[in-house]
C-alpha positions in Angstrom: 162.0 -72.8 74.2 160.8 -71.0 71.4 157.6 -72.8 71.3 156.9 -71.7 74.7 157.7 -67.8 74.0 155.7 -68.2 71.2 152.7 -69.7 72.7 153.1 -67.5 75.8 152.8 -64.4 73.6 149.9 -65.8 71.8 148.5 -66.1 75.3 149.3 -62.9 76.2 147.7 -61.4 72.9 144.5 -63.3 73.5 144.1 -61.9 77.4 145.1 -58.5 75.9 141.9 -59.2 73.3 139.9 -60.6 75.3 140.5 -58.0 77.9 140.1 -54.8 75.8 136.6 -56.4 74.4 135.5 -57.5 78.1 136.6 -53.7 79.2 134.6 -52.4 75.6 131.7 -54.8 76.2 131.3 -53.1 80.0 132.2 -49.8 78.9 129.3 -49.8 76.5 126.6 -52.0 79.1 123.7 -49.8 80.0 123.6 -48.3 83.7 121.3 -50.8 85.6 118.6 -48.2 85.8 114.8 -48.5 86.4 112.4 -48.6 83.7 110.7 -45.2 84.6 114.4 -43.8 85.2 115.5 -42.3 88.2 116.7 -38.4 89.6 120.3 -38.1 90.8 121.3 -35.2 92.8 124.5 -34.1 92.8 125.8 -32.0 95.8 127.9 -29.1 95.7 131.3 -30.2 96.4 130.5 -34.1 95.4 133.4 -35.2 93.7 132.6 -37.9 90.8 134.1 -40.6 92.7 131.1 -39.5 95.9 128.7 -40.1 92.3 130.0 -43.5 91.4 130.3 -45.1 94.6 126.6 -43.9 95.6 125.7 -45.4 92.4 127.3 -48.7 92.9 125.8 -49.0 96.4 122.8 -48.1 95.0 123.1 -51.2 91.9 123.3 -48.9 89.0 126.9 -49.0 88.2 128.6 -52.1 88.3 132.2 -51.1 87.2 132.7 -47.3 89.2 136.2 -47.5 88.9 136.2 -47.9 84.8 133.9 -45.1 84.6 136.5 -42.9 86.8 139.5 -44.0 84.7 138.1 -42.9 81.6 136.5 -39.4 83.1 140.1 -38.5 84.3 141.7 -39.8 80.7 138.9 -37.3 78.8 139.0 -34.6 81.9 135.4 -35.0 82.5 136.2 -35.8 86.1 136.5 -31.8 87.0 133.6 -31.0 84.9 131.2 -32.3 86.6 128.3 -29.8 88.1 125.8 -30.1 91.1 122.5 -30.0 90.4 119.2 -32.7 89.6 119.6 -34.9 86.9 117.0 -37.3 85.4 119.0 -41.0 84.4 116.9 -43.0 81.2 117.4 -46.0 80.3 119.3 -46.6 77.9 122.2 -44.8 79.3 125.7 -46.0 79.5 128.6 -44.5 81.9 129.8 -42.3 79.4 126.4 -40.6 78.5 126.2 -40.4 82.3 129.5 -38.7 82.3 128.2 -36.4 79.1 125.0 -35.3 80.9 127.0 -34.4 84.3 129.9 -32.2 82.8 126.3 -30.6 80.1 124.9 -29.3 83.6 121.4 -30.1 81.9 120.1 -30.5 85.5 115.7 -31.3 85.7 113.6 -28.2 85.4 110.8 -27.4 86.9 108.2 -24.7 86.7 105.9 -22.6 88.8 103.2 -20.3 87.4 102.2 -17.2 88.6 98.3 -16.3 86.7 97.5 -12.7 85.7 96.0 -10.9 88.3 96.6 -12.6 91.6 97.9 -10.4 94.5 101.6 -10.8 95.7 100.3 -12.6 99.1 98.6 -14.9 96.3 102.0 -15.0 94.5 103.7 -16.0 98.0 101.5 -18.8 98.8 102.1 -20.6 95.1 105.4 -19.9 95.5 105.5 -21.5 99.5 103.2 -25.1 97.9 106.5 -25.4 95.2 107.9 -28.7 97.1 110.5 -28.3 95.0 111.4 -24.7 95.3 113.1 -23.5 98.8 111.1 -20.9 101.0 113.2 -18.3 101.6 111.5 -15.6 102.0 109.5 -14.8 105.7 106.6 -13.0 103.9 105.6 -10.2 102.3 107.3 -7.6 105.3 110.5 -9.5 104.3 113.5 -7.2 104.7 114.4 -7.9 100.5 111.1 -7.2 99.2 110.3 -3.8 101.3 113.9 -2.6 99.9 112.1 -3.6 96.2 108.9 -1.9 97.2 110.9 1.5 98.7 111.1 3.2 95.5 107.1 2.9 94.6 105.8 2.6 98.0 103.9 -0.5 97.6 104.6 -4.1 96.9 102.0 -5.1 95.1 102.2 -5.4 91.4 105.6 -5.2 91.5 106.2 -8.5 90.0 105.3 -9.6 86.1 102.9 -12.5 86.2 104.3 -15.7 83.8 105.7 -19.1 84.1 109.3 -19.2 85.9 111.3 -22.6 85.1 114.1 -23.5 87.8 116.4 -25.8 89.5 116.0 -27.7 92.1 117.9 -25.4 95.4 116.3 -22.2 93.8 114.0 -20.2 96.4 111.1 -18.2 96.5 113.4 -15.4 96.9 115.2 -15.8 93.2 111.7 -16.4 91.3 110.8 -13.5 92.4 113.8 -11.2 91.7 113.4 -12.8 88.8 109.9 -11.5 88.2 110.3 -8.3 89.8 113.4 -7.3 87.2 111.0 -8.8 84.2 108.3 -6.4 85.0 110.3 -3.5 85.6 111.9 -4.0 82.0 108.4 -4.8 80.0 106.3 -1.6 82.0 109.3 0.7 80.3 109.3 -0.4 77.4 105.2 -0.5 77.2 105.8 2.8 78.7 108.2 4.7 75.8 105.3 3.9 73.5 102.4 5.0 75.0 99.6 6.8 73.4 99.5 10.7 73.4 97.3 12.6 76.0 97.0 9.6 78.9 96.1 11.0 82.8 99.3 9.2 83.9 102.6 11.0 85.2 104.4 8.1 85.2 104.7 4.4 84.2 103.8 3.2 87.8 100.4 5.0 87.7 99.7 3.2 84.3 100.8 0.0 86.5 98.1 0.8 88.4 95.5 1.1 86.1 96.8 -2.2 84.4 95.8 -3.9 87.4 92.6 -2.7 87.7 92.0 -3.8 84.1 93.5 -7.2 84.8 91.3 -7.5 87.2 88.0 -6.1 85.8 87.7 -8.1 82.6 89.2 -11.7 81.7 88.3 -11.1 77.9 91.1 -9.7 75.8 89.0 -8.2 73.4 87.3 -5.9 77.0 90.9 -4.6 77.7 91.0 -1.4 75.9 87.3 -1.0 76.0 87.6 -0.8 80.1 91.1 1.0 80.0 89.2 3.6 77.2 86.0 4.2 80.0 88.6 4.6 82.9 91.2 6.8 81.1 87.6 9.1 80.1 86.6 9.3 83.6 89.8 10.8 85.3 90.6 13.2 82.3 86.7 14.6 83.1 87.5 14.3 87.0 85.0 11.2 87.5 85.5 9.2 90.0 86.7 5.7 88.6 83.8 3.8 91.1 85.3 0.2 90.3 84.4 -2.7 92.9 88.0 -4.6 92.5 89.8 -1.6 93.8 87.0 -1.6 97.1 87.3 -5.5 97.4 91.3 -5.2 97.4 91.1 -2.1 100.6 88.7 -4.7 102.3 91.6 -7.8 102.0 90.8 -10.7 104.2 88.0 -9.2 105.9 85.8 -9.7 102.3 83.9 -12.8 102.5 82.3 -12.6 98.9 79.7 -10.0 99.3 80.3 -6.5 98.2 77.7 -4.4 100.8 76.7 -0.8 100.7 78.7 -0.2 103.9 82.5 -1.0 101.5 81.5 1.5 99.5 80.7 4.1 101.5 83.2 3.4 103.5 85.9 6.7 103.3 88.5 5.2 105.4 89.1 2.8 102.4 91.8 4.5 100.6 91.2 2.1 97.7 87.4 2.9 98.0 87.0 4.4 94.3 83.3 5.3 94.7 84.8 7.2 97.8 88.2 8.7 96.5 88.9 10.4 93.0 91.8 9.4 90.9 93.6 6.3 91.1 93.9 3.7 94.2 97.3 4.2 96.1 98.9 1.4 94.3 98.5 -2.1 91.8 96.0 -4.3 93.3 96.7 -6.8 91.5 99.8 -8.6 89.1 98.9 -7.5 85.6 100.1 -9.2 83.1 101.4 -7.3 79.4 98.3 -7.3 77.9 97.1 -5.2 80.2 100.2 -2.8 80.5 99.6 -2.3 76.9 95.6 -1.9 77.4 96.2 1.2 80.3 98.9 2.6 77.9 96.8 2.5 74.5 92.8 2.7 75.8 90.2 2.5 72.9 88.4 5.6 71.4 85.2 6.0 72.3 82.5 7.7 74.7 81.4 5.2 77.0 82.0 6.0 80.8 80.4 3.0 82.3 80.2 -0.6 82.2 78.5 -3.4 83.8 78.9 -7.2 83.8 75.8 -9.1 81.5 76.1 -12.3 83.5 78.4 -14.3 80.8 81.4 -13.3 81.8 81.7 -10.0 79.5 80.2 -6.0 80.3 78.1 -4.0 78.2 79.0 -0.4 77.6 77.2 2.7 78.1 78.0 5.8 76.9 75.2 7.7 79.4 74.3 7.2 83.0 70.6 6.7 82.1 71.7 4.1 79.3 73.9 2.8 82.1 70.8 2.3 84.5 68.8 0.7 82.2 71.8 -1.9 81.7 72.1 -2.3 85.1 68.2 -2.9 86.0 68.8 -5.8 82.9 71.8 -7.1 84.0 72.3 -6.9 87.4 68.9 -6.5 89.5 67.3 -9.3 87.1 70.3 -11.7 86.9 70.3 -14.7 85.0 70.3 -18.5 86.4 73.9 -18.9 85.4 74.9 -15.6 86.5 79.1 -15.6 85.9 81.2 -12.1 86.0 84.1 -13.8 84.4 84.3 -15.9 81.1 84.4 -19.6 80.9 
Protein backbone atom coordinates (compact mmCIF):
# COMPACT_ATOMS: atom_id res chain seq x y z
CA UNK A 1 0.00 0.00 0.00
CA UNK A 2 2.56 2.35 0.63
CA UNK A 3 4.37 1.70 -2.47
CA UNK A 4 1.39 2.56 -4.34
CA UNK A 5 0.88 6.08 -2.43
CA UNK A 6 4.20 6.54 -2.96
CA UNK A 7 4.45 5.94 -6.63
CA UNK A 8 1.06 7.66 -7.05
CA UNK A 9 2.42 10.89 -5.61
CA UNK A 10 5.47 10.58 -7.65
CA UNK A 11 3.05 10.45 -10.51
CA UNK A 12 1.22 13.08 -9.47
CA UNK A 13 4.51 15.32 -9.02
CA UNK A 14 5.65 14.45 -12.46
CA UNK A 15 2.10 15.58 -14.25
CA UNK A 16 2.31 18.62 -11.95
CA UNK A 17 6.01 19.17 -13.64
CA UNK A 18 5.42 18.24 -16.64
CA UNK A 19 2.30 20.30 -16.71
CA UNK A 20 3.56 23.66 -15.31
CA UNK A 21 6.61 23.30 -18.08
CA UNK A 22 4.05 22.29 -20.99
CA UNK A 23 1.73 25.46 -19.62
CA UNK A 24 5.51 27.63 -19.44
CA UNK A 25 6.66 26.17 -22.75
CA UNK A 26 3.10 27.54 -24.44
CA UNK A 27 2.94 30.55 -22.36
CA UNK A 28 6.26 31.61 -23.77
CA UNK A 29 5.53 30.17 -27.81
CA UNK A 30 5.54 33.01 -30.19
CA UNK A 31 1.89 34.13 -31.61
CA UNK A 32 1.67 32.33 -35.05
CA UNK A 33 2.05 35.59 -36.78
CA UNK A 34 3.11 36.40 -40.47
CA UNK A 35 6.53 37.29 -41.24
CA UNK A 36 5.66 40.93 -42.32
CA UNK A 37 3.33 41.11 -39.14
CA UNK A 38 -0.10 41.91 -39.18
CA UNK A 39 -2.71 45.11 -37.86
CA UNK A 40 -5.29 44.21 -35.26
CA UNK A 41 -8.05 46.45 -34.65
CA UNK A 42 -9.61 46.50 -31.59
CA UNK A 43 -13.20 47.83 -31.34
CA UNK A 44 -14.66 49.96 -28.81
CA UNK A 45 -16.46 47.80 -26.44
CA UNK A 46 -14.33 44.44 -27.64
CA UNK A 47 -13.83 42.64 -24.60
CA UNK A 48 -10.32 40.61 -24.59
CA UNK A 49 -12.01 37.40 -24.82
CA UNK A 50 -13.84 39.07 -28.56
CA UNK A 51 -9.61 39.56 -29.14
CA UNK A 52 -8.60 36.04 -28.47
CA UNK A 53 -11.16 34.13 -29.96
CA UNK A 54 -10.83 36.34 -33.35
CA UNK A 55 -7.32 35.47 -33.03
CA UNK A 56 -7.67 31.77 -32.69
CA UNK A 57 -10.11 31.65 -35.60
CA UNK A 58 -7.83 33.53 -37.29
CA UNK A 59 -4.56 30.78 -36.36
CA UNK A 60 -2.56 33.15 -34.43
CA UNK A 61 -3.25 32.07 -30.91
CA UNK A 62 -3.34 28.59 -30.25
CA UNK A 63 -4.06 28.55 -26.41
CA UNK A 64 -6.84 31.83 -26.02
CA UNK A 65 -8.01 30.52 -22.88
CA UNK A 66 -4.27 30.57 -21.12
CA UNK A 67 -3.81 33.96 -22.38
CA UNK A 68 -7.31 35.03 -20.61
CA UNK A 69 -6.41 33.30 -17.34
CA UNK A 70 -3.35 35.04 -16.88
CA UNK A 71 -4.74 38.73 -18.13
CA UNK A 72 -7.43 38.36 -15.35
CA UNK A 73 -4.66 36.93 -12.70
CA UNK A 74 -2.34 40.29 -13.64
CA UNK A 75 -5.72 42.62 -14.29
CA UNK A 76 -4.73 43.27 -17.72
CA UNK A 77 -8.06 41.94 -18.90
CA UNK A 78 -9.84 45.50 -18.07
CA UNK A 79 -6.97 47.38 -19.46
CA UNK A 80 -7.24 46.75 -22.61
CA UNK A 81 -7.91 49.78 -25.16
CA UNK A 82 -9.51 50.06 -28.73
CA UNK A 83 -7.50 51.23 -31.28
CA UNK A 84 -4.90 49.72 -34.33
CA UNK A 85 -2.23 47.75 -33.31
CA UNK A 86 0.69 46.41 -35.43
CA UNK A 87 1.62 42.41 -34.13
CA UNK A 88 5.75 41.47 -35.00
CA UNK A 89 6.92 38.49 -34.84
CA UNK A 90 8.45 37.59 -32.29
CA UNK A 91 5.59 38.25 -30.00
CA UNK A 92 4.34 36.07 -27.35
CA UNK A 93 0.69 36.38 -25.55
CA UNK A 94 1.87 38.34 -22.85
CA UNK A 95 3.73 41.02 -25.03
CA UNK A 96 0.40 40.94 -26.80
CA UNK A 97 -1.37 41.58 -23.58
CA UNK A 98 1.56 44.42 -22.72
CA UNK A 99 1.05 46.23 -26.04
CA UNK A 100 -3.05 46.25 -25.65
CA UNK A 101 -3.34 47.53 -21.96
CA UNK A 102 0.19 50.41 -23.44
CA UNK A 103 -2.66 51.72 -26.02
CA UNK A 104 0.43 52.24 -28.41
CA UNK A 105 -2.08 51.91 -31.27
CA UNK A 106 -0.34 52.47 -35.37
CA UNK A 107 0.11 56.06 -36.26
CA UNK A 108 -0.23 57.59 -39.13
CA UNK A 109 0.44 60.92 -40.60
CA UNK A 110 -1.00 63.46 -43.11
CA UNK A 111 0.89 66.54 -44.28
CA UNK A 112 -0.43 69.73 -44.96
CA UNK A 113 2.61 71.95 -47.19
CA UNK A 114 3.04 75.66 -46.63
CA UNK A 115 0.97 77.61 -48.71
CA UNK A 116 -1.82 75.49 -50.04
CA UNK A 117 -5.37 76.94 -49.69
CA UNK A 118 -7.85 75.36 -47.14
CA UNK A 119 -9.91 73.68 -50.27
CA UNK A 120 -6.32 72.25 -51.02
CA UNK A 121 -6.03 71.30 -47.30
CA UNK A 122 -9.62 69.55 -47.64
CA UNK A 123 -8.82 67.49 -50.51
CA UNK A 124 -5.45 65.90 -48.82
CA UNK A 125 -7.29 65.53 -45.94
CA UNK A 126 -10.60 63.67 -48.01
CA UNK A 127 -7.37 61.11 -50.08
CA UNK A 128 -6.28 60.08 -46.16
CA UNK A 129 -7.82 56.34 -46.52
CA UNK A 130 -7.11 56.11 -43.25
CA UNK A 131 -8.47 59.20 -41.81
CA UNK A 132 -12.60 59.52 -41.59
CA UNK A 133 -14.23 62.32 -43.75
CA UNK A 134 -16.24 64.12 -41.66
CA UNK A 135 -16.48 67.20 -42.58
CA UNK A 136 -19.09 68.19 -45.76
CA UNK A 137 -16.73 70.99 -47.03
CA UNK A 138 -15.50 74.07 -46.58
CA UNK A 139 -19.42 75.71 -45.89
CA UNK A 140 -19.39 73.06 -43.12
CA UNK A 141 -21.50 74.32 -40.13
CA UNK A 142 -17.99 73.67 -37.63
CA UNK A 143 -15.59 75.49 -39.72
CA UNK A 144 -17.88 78.76 -40.62
CA UNK A 145 -18.40 78.91 -36.53
CA UNK A 146 -14.12 78.87 -36.62
CA UNK A 147 -14.06 81.37 -39.50
CA UNK A 148 -16.97 83.84 -37.58
CA UNK A 149 -14.54 85.69 -35.62
CA UNK A 150 -12.14 86.70 -38.70
CA UNK A 151 -14.52 86.54 -41.47
CA UNK A 152 -12.74 84.24 -43.66
CA UNK A 153 -11.61 80.67 -43.49
CA UNK A 154 -8.73 80.65 -45.20
CA UNK A 155 -5.46 80.69 -43.43
CA UNK A 156 -7.01 79.75 -40.47
CA UNK A 157 -5.17 76.62 -40.05
CA UNK A 158 -1.14 76.21 -39.31
CA UNK A 159 0.38 74.16 -42.11
CA UNK A 160 2.61 70.91 -40.64
CA UNK A 161 2.58 67.25 -40.33
CA UNK A 162 -0.48 65.85 -38.08
CA UNK A 163 0.10 62.13 -36.80
CA UNK A 164 -3.22 60.20 -35.81
CA UNK A 165 -5.11 57.12 -35.16
CA UNK A 166 -6.90 55.22 -37.04
CA UNK A 167 -11.13 56.53 -36.38
CA UNK A 168 -9.70 60.16 -36.28
CA UNK A 169 -11.50 62.54 -39.04
CA UNK A 170 -10.90 65.32 -41.06
CA UNK A 171 -12.77 67.27 -38.57
CA UNK A 172 -10.09 66.65 -35.49
CA UNK A 173 -6.87 67.34 -37.74
CA UNK A 174 -8.09 70.20 -38.35
CA UNK A 175 -9.22 71.57 -34.95
CA UNK A 176 -6.13 70.42 -34.38
CA UNK A 177 -4.46 72.78 -36.83
CA UNK A 178 -6.75 75.59 -36.45
CA UNK A 179 -5.94 75.75 -32.34
CA UNK A 180 -1.92 75.41 -33.41
CA UNK A 181 -2.07 78.46 -35.54
CA UNK A 182 -4.02 80.52 -33.39
CA UNK A 183 -1.40 79.88 -30.49
CA UNK A 184 1.95 80.33 -32.80
CA UNK A 185 0.35 83.82 -34.79
CA UNK A 186 0.16 85.25 -30.88
CA UNK A 187 3.02 84.47 -29.80
CA UNK A 188 4.90 85.71 -33.30
CA UNK A 189 2.58 88.49 -32.65
CA UNK A 190 3.79 89.75 -28.84
CA UNK A 191 7.15 90.17 -30.49
CA UNK A 192 6.74 91.95 -33.44
CA UNK A 193 8.93 94.61 -34.71
CA UNK A 194 8.11 98.33 -33.88
CA UNK A 195 6.26 100.64 -36.50
CA UNK A 196 4.48 97.61 -38.76
CA UNK A 197 1.12 98.85 -40.91
CA UNK A 198 -0.84 96.02 -39.10
CA UNK A 199 -3.71 96.57 -36.47
CA UNK A 200 -3.78 93.33 -35.56
CA UNK A 201 -2.23 89.80 -35.75
CA UNK A 202 -4.82 88.66 -38.39
CA UNK A 203 -3.66 91.37 -40.87
CA UNK A 204 0.02 90.21 -40.34
CA UNK A 205 -1.74 86.66 -41.10
CA UNK A 206 -2.50 88.05 -44.14
CA UNK A 207 0.55 89.29 -45.25
CA UNK A 208 2.22 86.00 -44.17
CA UNK A 209 0.36 84.41 -46.80
CA UNK A 210 1.12 86.44 -49.44
CA UNK A 211 4.80 85.97 -48.49
CA UNK A 212 4.27 82.17 -48.34
CA UNK A 213 3.17 82.39 -51.37
CA UNK A 214 5.39 84.84 -53.25
CA UNK A 215 8.85 83.30 -52.56
CA UNK A 216 9.77 79.47 -51.74
CA UNK A 217 13.38 80.66 -50.64
CA UNK A 218 13.86 81.35 -46.99
CA UNK A 219 16.46 83.64 -47.29
CA UNK A 220 13.54 86.03 -49.88
CA UNK A 221 11.13 86.03 -46.75
CA UNK A 222 11.93 89.21 -45.12
CA UNK A 223 13.29 90.71 -48.33
CA UNK A 224 9.49 90.49 -49.82
CA UNK A 225 7.78 91.10 -46.36
CA UNK A 226 10.47 94.40 -46.11
CA UNK A 227 9.16 95.67 -49.96
CA UNK A 228 5.40 95.02 -48.93
CA UNK A 229 5.46 96.49 -45.39
CA UNK A 230 7.42 99.87 -47.51
CA UNK A 231 4.60 100.07 -49.85
CA UNK A 232 1.46 100.35 -47.53
CA UNK A 233 3.29 102.68 -44.96
CA UNK A 234 3.89 105.03 -48.30
CA UNK A 235 0.15 104.20 -49.55
CA UNK A 236 1.43 101.98 -52.60
CA UNK A 237 -0.62 99.67 -53.74
CA UNK A 238 0.94 96.12 -52.89
CA UNK A 239 0.29 95.06 -57.02
CA UNK A 240 1.13 91.22 -56.14
CA UNK A 241 -0.17 88.49 -58.84
CA UNK A 242 -0.86 85.67 -56.00
CA UNK A 243 -3.34 87.85 -54.31
CA UNK A 244 -5.20 88.30 -58.19
CA UNK A 245 -4.74 84.49 -58.98
CA UNK A 246 -6.41 83.58 -55.53
CA UNK A 247 -9.80 86.34 -56.37
CA UNK A 248 -9.83 84.43 -59.84
CA UNK A 249 -10.06 80.67 -57.89
CA UNK A 250 -11.01 77.94 -60.23
CA UNK A 251 -11.76 80.04 -63.15
CA UNK A 252 -7.55 80.61 -63.44
CA UNK A 253 -6.31 78.23 -65.96
CA UNK A 254 -2.50 79.26 -65.68
CA UNK A 255 -2.32 82.40 -67.40
CA UNK A 256 -2.36 85.71 -65.61
CA UNK A 257 -4.04 88.18 -68.56
CA UNK A 258 -4.37 91.97 -68.48
CA UNK A 259 -8.08 91.65 -68.08
CA UNK A 260 -7.32 89.89 -63.97
CA UNK A 261 -5.74 92.73 -63.27
CA UNK A 262 -7.71 95.28 -64.32
CA UNK A 263 -10.35 93.63 -63.15
CA UNK A 264 -11.97 96.04 -60.02
CA UNK A 265 -14.60 93.59 -59.08
CA UNK A 266 -11.68 91.42 -57.72
CA UNK A 267 -11.55 92.33 -54.25
CA UNK A 268 -8.17 90.57 -54.01
CA UNK A 269 -7.08 92.40 -57.26
CA UNK A 270 -3.98 94.29 -55.51
CA UNK A 271 -3.02 96.31 -58.71
CA UNK A 272 -6.78 97.35 -58.32
CA UNK A 273 -7.37 97.82 -54.51
CA UNK A 274 -4.94 99.56 -51.91
CA UNK A 275 -4.03 97.89 -48.71
CA UNK A 276 -4.22 94.41 -47.94
CA UNK A 277 -6.50 91.60 -49.71
CA UNK A 278 -9.72 90.85 -47.47
CA UNK A 279 -8.21 87.81 -45.99
CA UNK A 280 -5.00 84.81 -46.00
CA UNK A 281 -4.87 83.44 -49.41
CA UNK A 282 -3.02 81.02 -48.55
CA UNK A 283 -1.78 78.55 -45.17
CA UNK A 284 1.49 80.22 -44.15
CA UNK A 285 3.59 78.44 -42.41
CA UNK A 286 5.91 80.18 -39.16
CA UNK A 287 8.52 81.25 -41.18
CA UNK A 288 6.48 83.39 -42.69
CA UNK A 289 4.45 84.65 -39.60
CA UNK A 290 7.80 85.65 -38.36
CA UNK A 291 8.89 87.27 -41.90
CA UNK A 292 5.38 89.73 -42.02
CA UNK A 293 6.17 90.49 -38.30
CA UNK A 294 10.02 91.35 -38.56
CA UNK A 295 10.47 92.62 -42.52
CA UNK A 296 14.15 93.52 -43.52
CA UNK A 297 15.52 97.12 -43.74
CA UNK A 298 15.95 98.36 -46.73
CA UNK A 299 14.52 100.52 -49.75
CA UNK A 300 13.51 98.36 -52.29
CA UNK A 301 9.66 98.58 -53.36
CA UNK A 302 9.62 96.10 -56.08
CA UNK A 303 10.62 92.74 -57.07
CA UNK A 304 10.52 90.49 -59.91
CA UNK A 305 11.13 86.70 -60.52
CA UNK A 306 14.90 86.14 -62.55
CA UNK A 307 13.64 82.76 -63.97
CA UNK A 308 15.57 80.44 -61.20
CA UNK A 309 13.26 80.37 -58.88
CA UNK A 310 14.37 83.60 -56.77
CA UNK A 311 13.49 87.76 -57.49
CA UNK A 312 15.72 90.50 -57.87
CA UNK A 313 15.12 93.69 -55.96
CA UNK A 314 14.78 97.20 -56.99
CA UNK A 315 14.80 99.95 -55.10
CA UNK A 316 13.34 102.43 -58.17
CA UNK A 317 10.62 101.91 -60.70
CA UNK A 318 13.00 102.63 -63.60
CA UNK A 319 15.58 100.04 -61.98
CA UNK A 320 12.52 97.90 -61.68
CA UNK A 321 11.79 98.20 -65.52
CA UNK A 322 14.95 97.49 -66.59
CA UNK A 323 14.74 94.13 -64.43
CA UNK A 324 11.70 93.33 -65.80
CA UNK A 325 12.58 93.84 -69.67
CA UNK A 326 15.78 91.28 -68.40
CA UNK A 327 13.84 88.95 -66.70
CA UNK A 328 10.56 88.71 -67.73
CA UNK A 329 10.04 89.93 -71.46
CA UNK A 330 13.40 88.03 -72.45
CA UNK A 331 12.85 84.78 -70.31
CA UNK A 332 15.21 82.18 -70.13
CA UNK A 333 14.81 78.40 -71.66
CA UNK A 334 14.30 77.04 -68.25
CA UNK A 335 12.20 79.76 -67.05
CA UNK A 336 11.05 78.50 -63.26
CA UNK A 337 9.30 81.14 -60.63
CA UNK A 338 9.88 78.86 -57.81
CA UNK A 339 13.16 77.09 -56.63
CA UNK A 340 14.14 73.62 -57.38
Amino acid sequence: MTRRVTLLVLLVALALLWGSREIDSRWRQPLALPAQGMHLVVQPGDSLGTVTGQLRRDGIMPHPLLTTLYARWAGLDQKIKHGEYLLEPPMTARALLELLASGRVIQYQVTLPEGITVAQALAILRRESDLEVDLSGADDPRLLALAEPFGHLEGLFFPDTYHYARGASDWQILQRAHDAMLDILEAEWQQRADGLPYETAYQALIMASIIERETGLPEEREQIAGVFVRRLQQGMRLQTDPTVIYGVGDEFDGNLRRAHLQDEGNAYNTYRHGGLPPSPIALPGRAAIRAALHPAQGSALFFVARGDGGHVFSDTLAEHEAAVRRYQLQRRQDYRSSPE
